[in-house]
N, CA, C and O atoms as CSV, one atom per row, in Angstrom:
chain,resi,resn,atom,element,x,y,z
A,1,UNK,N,N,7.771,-10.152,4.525
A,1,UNK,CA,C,7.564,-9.731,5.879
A,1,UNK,C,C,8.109,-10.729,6.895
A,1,UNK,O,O,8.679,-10.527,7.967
A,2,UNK,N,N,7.851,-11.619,6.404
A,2,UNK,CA,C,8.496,-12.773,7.434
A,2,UNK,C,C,10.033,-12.983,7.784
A,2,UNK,O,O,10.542,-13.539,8.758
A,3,UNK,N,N,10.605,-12.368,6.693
A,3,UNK,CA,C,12.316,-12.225,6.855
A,3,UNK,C,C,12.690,-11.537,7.977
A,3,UNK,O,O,13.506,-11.764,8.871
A,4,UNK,N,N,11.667,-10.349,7.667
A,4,UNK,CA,C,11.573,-9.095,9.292
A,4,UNK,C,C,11.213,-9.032,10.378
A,4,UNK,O,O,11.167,-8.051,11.120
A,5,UNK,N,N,10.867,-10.297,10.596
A,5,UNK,CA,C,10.102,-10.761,11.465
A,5,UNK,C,C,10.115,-9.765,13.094
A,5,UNK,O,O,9.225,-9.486,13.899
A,6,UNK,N,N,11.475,-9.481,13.028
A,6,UNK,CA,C,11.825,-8.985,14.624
A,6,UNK,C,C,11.384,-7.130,14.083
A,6,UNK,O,O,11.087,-6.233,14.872
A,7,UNK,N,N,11.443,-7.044,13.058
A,7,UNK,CA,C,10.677,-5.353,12.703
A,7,UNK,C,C,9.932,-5.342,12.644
A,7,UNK,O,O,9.454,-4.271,13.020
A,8,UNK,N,N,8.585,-6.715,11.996
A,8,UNK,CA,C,7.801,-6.031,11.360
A,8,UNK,C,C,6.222,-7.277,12.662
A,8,UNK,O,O,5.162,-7.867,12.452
A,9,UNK,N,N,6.970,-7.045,13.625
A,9,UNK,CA,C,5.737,-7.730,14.335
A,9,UNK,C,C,4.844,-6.751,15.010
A,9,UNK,O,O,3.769,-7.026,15.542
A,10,UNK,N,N,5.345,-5.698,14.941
A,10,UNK,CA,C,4.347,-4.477,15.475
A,10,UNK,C,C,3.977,-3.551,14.209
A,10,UNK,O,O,3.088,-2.700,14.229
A,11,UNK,N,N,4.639,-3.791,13.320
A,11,UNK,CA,C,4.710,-2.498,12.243
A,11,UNK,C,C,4.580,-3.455,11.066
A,11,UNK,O,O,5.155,-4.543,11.030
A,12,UNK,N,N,3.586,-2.863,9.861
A,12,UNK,CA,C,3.835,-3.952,8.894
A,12,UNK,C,C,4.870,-3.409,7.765
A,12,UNK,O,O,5.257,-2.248,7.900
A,13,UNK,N,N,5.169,-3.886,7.069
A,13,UNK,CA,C,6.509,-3.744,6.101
A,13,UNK,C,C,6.258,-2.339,5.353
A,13,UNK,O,O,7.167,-1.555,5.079
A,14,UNK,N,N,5.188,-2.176,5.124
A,14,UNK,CA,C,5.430,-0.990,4.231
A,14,UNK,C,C,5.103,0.410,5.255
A,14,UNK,O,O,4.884,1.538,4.814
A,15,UNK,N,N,5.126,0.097,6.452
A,15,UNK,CA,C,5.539,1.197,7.261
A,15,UNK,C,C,6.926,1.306,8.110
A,15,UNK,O,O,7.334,2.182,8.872
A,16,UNK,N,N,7.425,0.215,7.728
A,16,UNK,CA,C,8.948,0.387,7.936
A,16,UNK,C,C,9.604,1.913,7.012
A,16,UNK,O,O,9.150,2.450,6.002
A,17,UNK,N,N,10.755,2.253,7.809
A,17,UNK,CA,C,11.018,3.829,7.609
A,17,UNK,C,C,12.585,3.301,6.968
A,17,UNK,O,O,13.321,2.472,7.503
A,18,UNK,N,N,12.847,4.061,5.640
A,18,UNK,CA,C,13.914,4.264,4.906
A,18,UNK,C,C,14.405,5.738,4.903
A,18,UNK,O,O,13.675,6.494,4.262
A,19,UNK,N,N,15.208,6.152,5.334
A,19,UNK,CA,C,15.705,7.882,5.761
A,19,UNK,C,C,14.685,8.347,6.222
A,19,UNK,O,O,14.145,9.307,5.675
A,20,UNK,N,N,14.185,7.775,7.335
A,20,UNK,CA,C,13.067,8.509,7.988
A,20,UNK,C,C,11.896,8.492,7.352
A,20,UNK,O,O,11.070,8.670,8.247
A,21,UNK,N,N,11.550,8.426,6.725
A,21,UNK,CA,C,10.115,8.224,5.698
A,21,UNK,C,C,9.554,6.598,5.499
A,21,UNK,O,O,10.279,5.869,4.821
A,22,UNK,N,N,8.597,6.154,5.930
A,22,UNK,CA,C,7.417,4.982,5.455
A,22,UNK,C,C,7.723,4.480,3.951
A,22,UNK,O,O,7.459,5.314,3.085
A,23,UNK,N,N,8.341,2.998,3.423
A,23,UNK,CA,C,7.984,2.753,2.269
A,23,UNK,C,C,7.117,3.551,1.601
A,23,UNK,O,O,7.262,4.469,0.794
A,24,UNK,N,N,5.819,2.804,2.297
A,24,UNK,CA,C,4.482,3.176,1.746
A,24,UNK,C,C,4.200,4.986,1.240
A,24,UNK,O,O,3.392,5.407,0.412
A,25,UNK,N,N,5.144,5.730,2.046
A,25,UNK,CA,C,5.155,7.390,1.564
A,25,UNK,C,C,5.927,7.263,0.566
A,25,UNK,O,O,5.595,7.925,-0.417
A,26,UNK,N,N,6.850,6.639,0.474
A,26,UNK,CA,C,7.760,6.978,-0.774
A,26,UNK,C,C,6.912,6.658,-1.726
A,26,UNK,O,O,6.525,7.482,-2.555
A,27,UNK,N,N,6.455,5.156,-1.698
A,27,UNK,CA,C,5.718,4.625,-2.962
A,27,UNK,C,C,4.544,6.149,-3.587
A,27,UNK,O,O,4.428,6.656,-4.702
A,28,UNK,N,N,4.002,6.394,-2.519
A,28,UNK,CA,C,2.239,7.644,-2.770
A,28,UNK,C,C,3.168,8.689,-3.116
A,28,UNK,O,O,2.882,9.112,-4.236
A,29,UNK,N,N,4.109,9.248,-2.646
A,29,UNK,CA,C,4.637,10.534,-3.226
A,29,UNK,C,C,5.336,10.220,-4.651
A,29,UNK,O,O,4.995,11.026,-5.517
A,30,UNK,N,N,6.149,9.323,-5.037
A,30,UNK,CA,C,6.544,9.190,-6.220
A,30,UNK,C,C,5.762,8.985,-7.564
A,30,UNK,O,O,5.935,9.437,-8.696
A,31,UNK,N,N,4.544,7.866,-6.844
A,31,UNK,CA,C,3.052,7.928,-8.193
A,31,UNK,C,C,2.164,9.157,-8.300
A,31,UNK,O,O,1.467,9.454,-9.270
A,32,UNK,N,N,2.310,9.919,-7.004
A,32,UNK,CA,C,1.127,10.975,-7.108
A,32,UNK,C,C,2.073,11.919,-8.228
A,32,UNK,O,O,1.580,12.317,-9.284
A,33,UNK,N,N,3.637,12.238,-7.792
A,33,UNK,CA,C,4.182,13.154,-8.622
A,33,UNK,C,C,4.162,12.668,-10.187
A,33,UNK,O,O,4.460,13.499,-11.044
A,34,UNK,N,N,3.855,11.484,-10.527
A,34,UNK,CA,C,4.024,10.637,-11.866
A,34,UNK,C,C,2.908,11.530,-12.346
A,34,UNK,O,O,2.868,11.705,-13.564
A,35,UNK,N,N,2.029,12.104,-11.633
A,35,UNK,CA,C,0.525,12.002,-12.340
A,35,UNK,C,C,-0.373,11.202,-11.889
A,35,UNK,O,O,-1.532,11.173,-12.302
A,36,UNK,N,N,0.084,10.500,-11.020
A,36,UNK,CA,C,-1.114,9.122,-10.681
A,36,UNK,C,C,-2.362,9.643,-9.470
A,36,UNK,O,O,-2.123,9.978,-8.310
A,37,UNK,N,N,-3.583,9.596,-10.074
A,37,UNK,CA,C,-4.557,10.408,-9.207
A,37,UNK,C,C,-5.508,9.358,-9.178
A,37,UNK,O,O,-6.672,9.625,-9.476
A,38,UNK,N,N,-5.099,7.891,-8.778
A,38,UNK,CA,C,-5.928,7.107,-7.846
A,38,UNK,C,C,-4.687,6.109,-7.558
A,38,UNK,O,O,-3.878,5.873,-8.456
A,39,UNK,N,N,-4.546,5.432,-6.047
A,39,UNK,CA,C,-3.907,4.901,-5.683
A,39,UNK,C,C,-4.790,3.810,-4.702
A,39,UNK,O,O,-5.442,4.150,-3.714
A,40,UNK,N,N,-4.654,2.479,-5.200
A,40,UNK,CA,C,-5.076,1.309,-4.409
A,40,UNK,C,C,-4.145,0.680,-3.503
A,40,UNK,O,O,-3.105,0.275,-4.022
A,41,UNK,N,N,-4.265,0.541,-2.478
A,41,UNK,CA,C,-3.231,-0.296,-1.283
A,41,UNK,C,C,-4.110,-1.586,-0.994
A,41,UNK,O,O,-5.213,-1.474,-0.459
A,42,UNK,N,N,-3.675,-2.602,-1.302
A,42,UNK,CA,C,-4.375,-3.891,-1.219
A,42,UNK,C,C,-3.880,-3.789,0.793
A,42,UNK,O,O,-2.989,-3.068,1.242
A,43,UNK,N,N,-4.466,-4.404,1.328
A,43,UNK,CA,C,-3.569,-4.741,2.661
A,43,UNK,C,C,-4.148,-5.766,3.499
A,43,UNK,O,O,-5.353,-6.010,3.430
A,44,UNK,N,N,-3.230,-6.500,4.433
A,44,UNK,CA,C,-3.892,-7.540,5.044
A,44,UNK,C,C,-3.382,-7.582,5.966
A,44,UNK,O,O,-4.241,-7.082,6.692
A,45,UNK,N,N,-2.137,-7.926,6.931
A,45,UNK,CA,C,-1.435,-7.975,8.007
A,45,UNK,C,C,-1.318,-6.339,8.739
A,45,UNK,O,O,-1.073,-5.289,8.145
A,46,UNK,N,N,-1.525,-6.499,9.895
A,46,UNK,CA,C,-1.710,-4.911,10.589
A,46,UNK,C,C,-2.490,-3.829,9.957
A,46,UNK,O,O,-2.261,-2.667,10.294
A,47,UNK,N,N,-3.403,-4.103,9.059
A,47,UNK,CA,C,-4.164,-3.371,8.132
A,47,UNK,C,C,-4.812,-2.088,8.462
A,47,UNK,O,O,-5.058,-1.101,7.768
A,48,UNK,N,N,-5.136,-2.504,10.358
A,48,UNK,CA,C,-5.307,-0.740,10.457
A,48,UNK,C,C,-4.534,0.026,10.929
A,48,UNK,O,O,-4.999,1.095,11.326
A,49,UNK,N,N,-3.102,-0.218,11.063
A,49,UNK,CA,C,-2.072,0.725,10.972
A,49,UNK,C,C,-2.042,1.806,9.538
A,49,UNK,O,O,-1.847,3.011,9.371
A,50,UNK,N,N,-2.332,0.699,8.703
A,50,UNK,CA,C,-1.956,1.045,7.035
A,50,UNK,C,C,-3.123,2.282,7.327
A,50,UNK,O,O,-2.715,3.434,7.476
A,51,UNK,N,N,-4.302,2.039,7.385
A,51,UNK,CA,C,-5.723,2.696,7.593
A,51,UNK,C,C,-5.448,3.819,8.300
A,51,UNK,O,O,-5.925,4.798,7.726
A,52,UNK,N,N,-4.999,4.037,9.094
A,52,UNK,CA,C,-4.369,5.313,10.190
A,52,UNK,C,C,-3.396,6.120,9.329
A,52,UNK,O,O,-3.681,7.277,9.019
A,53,UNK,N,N,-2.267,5.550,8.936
A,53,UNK,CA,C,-1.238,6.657,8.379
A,53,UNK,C,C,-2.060,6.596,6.714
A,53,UNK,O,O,-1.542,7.534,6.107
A,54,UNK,N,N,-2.545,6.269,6.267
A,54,UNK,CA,C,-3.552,7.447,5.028
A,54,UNK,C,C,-4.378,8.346,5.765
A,54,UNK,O,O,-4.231,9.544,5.522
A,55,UNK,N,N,-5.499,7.885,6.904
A,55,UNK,CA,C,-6.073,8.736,7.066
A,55,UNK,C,C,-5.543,10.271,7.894
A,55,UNK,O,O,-6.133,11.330,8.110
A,56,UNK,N,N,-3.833,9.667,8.280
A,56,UNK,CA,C,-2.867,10.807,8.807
A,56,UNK,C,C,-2.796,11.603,8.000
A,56,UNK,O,O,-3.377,12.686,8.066
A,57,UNK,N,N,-2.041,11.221,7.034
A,57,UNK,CA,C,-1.398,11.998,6.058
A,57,UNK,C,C,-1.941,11.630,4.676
A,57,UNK,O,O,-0.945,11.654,3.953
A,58,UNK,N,N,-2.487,11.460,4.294
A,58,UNK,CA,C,-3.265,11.623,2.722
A,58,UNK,C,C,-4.797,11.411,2.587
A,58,UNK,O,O,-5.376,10.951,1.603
A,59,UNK,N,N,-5.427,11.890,3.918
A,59,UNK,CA,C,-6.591,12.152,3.396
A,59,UNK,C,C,-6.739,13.058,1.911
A,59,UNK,O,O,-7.296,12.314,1.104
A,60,UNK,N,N,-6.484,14.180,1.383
A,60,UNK,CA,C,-6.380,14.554,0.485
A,60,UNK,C,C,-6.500,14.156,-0.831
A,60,UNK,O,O,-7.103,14.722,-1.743
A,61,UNK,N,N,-5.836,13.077,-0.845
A,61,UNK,CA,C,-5.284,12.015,-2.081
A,61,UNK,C,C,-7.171,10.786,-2.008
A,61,UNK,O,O,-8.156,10.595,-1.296
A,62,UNK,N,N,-6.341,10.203,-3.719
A,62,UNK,CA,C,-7.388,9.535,-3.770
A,62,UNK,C,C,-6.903,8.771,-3.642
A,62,UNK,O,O,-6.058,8.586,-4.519
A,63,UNK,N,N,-6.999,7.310,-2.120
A,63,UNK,CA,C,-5.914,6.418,-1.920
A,63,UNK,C,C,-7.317,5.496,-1.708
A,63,UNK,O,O,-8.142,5.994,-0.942
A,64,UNK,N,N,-7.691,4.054,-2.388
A,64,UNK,CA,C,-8.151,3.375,-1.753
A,64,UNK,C,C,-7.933,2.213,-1.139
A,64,UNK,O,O,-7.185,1.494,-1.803
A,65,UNK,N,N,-8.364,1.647,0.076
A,65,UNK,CA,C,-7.702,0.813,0.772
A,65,UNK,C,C,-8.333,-0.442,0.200
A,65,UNK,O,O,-9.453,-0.244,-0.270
A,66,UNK,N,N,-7.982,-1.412,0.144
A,66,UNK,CA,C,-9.068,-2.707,-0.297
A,66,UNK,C,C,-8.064,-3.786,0.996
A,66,UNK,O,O,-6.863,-4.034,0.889
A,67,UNK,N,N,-8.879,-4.211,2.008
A,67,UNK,CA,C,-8.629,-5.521,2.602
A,67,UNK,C,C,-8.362,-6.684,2.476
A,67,UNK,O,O,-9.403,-7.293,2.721
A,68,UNK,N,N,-7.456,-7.481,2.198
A,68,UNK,CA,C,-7.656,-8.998,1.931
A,68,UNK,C,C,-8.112,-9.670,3.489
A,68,UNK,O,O,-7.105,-9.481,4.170
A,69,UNK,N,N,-8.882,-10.184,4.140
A,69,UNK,CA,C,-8.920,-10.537,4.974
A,69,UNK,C,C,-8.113,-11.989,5.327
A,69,UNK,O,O,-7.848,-12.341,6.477
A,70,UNK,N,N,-7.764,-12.788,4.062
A,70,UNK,CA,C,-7.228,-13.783,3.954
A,70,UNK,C,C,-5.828,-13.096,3.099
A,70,UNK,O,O,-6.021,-11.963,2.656
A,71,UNK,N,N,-4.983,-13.473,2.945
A,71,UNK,CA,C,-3.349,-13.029,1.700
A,71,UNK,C,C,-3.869,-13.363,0.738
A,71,UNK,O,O,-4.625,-14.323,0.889
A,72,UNK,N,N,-3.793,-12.987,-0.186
A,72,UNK,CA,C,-4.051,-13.410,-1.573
A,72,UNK,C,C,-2.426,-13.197,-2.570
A,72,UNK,O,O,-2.286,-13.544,-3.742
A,73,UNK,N,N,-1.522,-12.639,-1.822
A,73,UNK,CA,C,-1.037,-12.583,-3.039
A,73,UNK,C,C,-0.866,-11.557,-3.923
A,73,UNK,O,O,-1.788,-10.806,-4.239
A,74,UNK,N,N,0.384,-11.458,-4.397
A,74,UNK,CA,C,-0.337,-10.572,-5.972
A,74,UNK,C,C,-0.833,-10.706,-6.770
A,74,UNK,O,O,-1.094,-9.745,-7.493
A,75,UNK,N,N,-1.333,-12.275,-7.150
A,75,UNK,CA,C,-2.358,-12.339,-8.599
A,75,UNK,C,C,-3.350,-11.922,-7.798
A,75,UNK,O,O,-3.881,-10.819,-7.929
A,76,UNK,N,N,-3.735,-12.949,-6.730
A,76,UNK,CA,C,-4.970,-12.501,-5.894
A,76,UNK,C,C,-5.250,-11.378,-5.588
A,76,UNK,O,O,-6.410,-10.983,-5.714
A,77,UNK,N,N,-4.024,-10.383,-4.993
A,77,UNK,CA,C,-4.537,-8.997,-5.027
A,77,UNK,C,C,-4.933,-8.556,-6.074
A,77,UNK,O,O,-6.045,-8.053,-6.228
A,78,UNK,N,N,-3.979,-8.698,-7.036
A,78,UNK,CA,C,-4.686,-7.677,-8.226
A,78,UNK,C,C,-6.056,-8.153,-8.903
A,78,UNK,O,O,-6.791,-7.563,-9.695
A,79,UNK,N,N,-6.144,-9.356,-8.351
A,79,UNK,CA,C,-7.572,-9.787,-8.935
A,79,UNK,C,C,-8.750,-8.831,-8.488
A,79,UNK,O,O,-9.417,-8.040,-9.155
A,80,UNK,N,N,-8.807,-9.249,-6.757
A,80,UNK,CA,C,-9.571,-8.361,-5.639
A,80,UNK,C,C,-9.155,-6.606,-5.993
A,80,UNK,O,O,-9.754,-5.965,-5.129
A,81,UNK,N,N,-8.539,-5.832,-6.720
A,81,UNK,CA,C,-8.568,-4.516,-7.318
A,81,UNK,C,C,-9.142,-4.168,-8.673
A,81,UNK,O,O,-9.312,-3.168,-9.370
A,82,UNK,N,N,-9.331,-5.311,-8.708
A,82,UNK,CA,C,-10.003,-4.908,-10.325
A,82,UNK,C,C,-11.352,-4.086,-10.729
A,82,UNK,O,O,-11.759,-3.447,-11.699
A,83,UNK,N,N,-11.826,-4.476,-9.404
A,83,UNK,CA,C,-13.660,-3.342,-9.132
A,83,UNK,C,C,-13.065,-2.397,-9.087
A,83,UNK,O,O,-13.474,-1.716,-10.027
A,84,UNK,N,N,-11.868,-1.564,-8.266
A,84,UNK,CA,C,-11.523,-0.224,-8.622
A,84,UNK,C,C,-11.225,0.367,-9.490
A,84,UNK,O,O,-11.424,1.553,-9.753
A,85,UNK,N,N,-10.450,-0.813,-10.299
A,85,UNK,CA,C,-8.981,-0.311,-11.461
A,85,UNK,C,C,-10.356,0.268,-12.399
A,85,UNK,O,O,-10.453,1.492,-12.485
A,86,UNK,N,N,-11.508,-0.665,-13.162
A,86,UNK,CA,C,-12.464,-0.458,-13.743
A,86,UNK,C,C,-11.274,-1.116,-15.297
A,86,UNK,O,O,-10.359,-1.938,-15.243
A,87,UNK,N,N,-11.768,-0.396,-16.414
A,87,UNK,CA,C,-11.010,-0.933,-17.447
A,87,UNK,C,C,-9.689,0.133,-18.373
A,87,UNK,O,O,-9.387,0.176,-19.566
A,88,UNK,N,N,-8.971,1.153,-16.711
A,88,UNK,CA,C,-7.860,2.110,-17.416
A,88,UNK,C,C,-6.571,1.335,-17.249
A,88,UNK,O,O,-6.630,0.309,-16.570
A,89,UNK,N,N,-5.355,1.712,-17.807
A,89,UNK,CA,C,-4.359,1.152,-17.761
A,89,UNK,C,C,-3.695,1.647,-15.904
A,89,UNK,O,O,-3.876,2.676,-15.253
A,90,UNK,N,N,-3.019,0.537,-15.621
A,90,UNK,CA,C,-2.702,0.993,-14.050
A,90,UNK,C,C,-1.593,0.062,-13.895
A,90,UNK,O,O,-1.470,-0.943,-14.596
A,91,UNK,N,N,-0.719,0.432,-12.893
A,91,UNK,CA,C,0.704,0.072,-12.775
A,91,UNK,C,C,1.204,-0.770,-11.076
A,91,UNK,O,O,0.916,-0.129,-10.065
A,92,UNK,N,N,1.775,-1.870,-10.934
A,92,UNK,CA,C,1.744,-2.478,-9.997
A,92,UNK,C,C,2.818,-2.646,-9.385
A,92,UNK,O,O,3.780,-2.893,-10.113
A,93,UNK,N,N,3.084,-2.583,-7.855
A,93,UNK,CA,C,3.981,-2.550,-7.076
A,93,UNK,C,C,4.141,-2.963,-6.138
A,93,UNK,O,O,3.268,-3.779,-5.844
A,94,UNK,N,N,5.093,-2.784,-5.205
A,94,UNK,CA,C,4.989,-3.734,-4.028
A,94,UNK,C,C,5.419,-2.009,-3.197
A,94,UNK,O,O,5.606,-1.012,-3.895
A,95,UNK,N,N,5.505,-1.977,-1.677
A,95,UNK,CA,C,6.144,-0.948,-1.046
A,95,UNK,C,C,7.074,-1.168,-1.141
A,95,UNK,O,O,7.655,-0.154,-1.528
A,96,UNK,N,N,8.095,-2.401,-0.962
A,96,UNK,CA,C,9.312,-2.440,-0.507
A,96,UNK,C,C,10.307,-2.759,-1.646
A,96,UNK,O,O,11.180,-3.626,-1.590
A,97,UNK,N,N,9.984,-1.708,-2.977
A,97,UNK,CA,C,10.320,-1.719,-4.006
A,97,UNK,C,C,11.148,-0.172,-4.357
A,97,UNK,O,O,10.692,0.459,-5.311
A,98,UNK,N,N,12.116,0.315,-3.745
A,98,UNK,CA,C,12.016,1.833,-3.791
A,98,UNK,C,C,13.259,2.201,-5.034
A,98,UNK,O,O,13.480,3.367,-5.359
C-alpha cells in the first residue's frame, strides 16, 4: 500500500479498481465461484470502507470481516483468523493478487 501511496490515501488497496471492478470483488467472485462458502477479510487501514462495500454488495455471502486494529501481517493475520477458519482446510490470499 505504501508504493500507492498517491491512490491509496483515500481508498485502501483492495478497493482499488482493475477494469472497473474492486480487487477485493474479483478476489469474492472468483472463491465464491470455486465453491468457497465462507470468506474472511482480515483488514486494518480504511477498514470501514472495506465494511461498507460488503455490506453494499455481498450482504448475501458469508464474508467475515476480522479487524486488526494494529497490522499484523500475514502470519499475524492468519493467526487472528484462526477462531473462524475452526479446523477445515482454507486457502490464503492477498487482494492484489489477481
Amino acid at each position: 500500500g505504501k508504493r500507492m501511496n498517491n491512490l491509496t490515501y483515500t481508498i485502501p488497496k483492495p478497493l482499488l479498481k482493475i477494469n472497473n471492478r474492486e480487487l477485493l470483488r474479483h478476489n469474492i467472485d472468483f472463491f465464491t465461484n470455486l465453491g468457497c462458502k465462507k470468506i474472511i477479510i482480515n483488514t486494518h487501514y480504511l477498514h470501514d470502507k472495506i465494511q461498507n462495500f460488503i455490506e453494499e454488495y455481498y450482504l448475501d455471502r458469508n464474508i467475515i470481516l476480522s479487524y486488526e486494529p494494529t497490522l499484523l501481517n500475514t502470519g499475524g493475520g492468519i493467526k487472528n483468523a484462526l477462531s473462524y477458519l475452526g479446523n477445515k482446510n482454507y486457502i490464503i490470499t492477498n487482494s492484489n493478487i489477481l
